[in-house]
N, C-alpha and C positions, 0 to 999 in steps of 0.2 A: 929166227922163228921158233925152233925149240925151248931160245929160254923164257921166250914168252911167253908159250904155253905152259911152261913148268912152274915161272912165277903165278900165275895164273888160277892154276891147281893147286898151287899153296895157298895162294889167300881164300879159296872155298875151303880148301881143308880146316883152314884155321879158321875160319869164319863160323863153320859145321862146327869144329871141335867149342867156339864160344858160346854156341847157344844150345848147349849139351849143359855147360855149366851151370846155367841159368836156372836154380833151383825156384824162381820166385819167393826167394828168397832175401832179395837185393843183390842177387850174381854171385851171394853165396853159398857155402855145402855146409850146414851145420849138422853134429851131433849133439845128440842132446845128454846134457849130464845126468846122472841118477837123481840128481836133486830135482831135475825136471820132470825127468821121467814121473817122480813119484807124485809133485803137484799134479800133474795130467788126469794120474789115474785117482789123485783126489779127489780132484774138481770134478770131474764124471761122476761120481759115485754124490759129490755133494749135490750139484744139481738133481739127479735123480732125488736126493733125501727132498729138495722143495716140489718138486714134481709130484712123488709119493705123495709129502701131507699135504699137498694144497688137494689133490685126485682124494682124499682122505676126509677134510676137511668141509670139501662139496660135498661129499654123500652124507657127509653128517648135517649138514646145517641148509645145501642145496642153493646158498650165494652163491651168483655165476660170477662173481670177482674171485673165488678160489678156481675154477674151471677153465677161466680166462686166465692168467696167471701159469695154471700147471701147464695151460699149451705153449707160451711160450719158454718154460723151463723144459721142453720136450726139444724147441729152437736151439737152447744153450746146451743141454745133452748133445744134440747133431752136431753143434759146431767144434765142442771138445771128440766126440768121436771121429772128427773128418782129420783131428790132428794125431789120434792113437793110430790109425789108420798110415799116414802119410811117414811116421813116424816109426810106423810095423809094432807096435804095444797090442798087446792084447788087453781085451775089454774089461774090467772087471763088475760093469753092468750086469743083475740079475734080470734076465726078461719079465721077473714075479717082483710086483710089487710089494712093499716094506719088506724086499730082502737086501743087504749087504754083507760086502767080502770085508767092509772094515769093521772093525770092533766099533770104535769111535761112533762113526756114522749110523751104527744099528742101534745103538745105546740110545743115542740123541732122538733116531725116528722115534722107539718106546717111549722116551720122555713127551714127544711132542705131539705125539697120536693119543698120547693120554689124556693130556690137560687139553686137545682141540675141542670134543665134543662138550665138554662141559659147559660153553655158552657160546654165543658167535662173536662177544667180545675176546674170550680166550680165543679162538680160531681165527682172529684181526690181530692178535697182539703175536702167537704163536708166528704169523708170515709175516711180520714185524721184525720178529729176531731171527728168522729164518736168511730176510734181505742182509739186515744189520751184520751177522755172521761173516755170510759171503763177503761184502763188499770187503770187511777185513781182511778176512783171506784172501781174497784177490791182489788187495794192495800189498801182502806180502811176499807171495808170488811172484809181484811184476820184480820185484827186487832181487828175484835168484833166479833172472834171463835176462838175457840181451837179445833173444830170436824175435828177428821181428812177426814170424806168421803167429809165434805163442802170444806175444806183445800184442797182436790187434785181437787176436782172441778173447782174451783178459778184459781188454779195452769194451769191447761189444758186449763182455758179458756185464761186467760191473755197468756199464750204462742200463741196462734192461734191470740190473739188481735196484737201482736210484731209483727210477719208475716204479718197481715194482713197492720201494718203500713207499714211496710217496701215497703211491693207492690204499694202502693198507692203512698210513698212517692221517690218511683223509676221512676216511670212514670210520677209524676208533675218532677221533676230534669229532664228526658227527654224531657220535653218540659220548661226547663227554668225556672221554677217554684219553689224553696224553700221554704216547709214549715215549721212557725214558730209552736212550738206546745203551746196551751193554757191551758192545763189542767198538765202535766207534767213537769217535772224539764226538763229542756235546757241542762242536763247532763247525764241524763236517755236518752231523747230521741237521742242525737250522740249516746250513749252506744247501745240502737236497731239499730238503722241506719247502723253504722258500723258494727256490725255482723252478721255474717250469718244467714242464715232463720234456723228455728228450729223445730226438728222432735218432734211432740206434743202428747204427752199420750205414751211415751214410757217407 
């Protein structure tokens, strides 16, 4: 009768001790590398940069396709914060907008908060190369992890980046406008263009 009960209390112990592991993760415990680390606090900081000038954008020109837009870069901000979070990084998000902690990223918002106001074709063409940007970085990102929660993150966000080109590059074509993309293949970008818009985190 004892060693029944002792087996017994072993297989809860170890049953307790397995689902302690269970980082949701895939039953893994990852650390994350500095190379990780560093895309994380990128991507945070670059989302905010489309958020800024799309919130930028709208006050200048008052299209609610910029406004629409910045809310969901407000979405992709939450989803990379839920993994600086999960991962203990500290934020490198200004709560003030058009501030950033990277050189780069502050640089880019001057460049593109300059040329937005000038016409609401430049302010279509600007979150053109705003999407076109990201989507590249993202796919180079997916390439230095194997984590799967960074991996679906990545995933959901370049989906909503596809959308969001497409919209912008819908409305420069309504007014005459084609745009070339700078950051992406010329074959990728037909491949969004011609497809439908896409239901994102499904």
């Amino acid at each position: 009768m004892k060693k029944s009960v002792i087996f017994i209390l072993t297989g809860i112990v170890s049953l307790v001790a397995g689902c302690s592991d269970d980082t949701s993760d895939g039953n893994q415990s990852f650390t994350l590398t500095q190379q990780e680390k560093n895309d994380l606090l990128f991507l945070r900081e670059e989302e905010k940069l489309a958020r800024d000038v799309y919130l930028f954008s709208f006050d200048a020109h008052g299209d609610l396709i910029f406004n629409n837009i910045a809310a969901s870069e407000q979405q992709h901000m939450d989803e990379i914060l839920r993994l600086l979070d999960k991962y203990d990084l500290d934020d490198p998000a200004s709560p003030e907008r058009g501030v950033f902690k990277n050189e780069v990223l502050q640089g880019l918002y001057n460049d593109l908060t300059a040329a937005s106001p000038i016409s609401l074709m430049k302010a279509l063409t600007v979150g053109a190369t705003i999407e076109d940007l990201d989507i590249s970085d993202i796919a180079t990102f997916e390439t230095r992890t194997t984590n799967p929660n960074i991996l679906n993150a990545y995933e959901f966000l370049k989906c909503g980046s596809r959308n969001h080109l497409r919209s912008f590059t819908e409305r420069l074509q309504f007014i005459g406008i084609d745009y070339v993309p700078q950051y992406i293949s010329a074959e990728e970008y037909t491949s969004i263009i011609s497809s439908d818009k896409e239901r994102c985190g499904q």
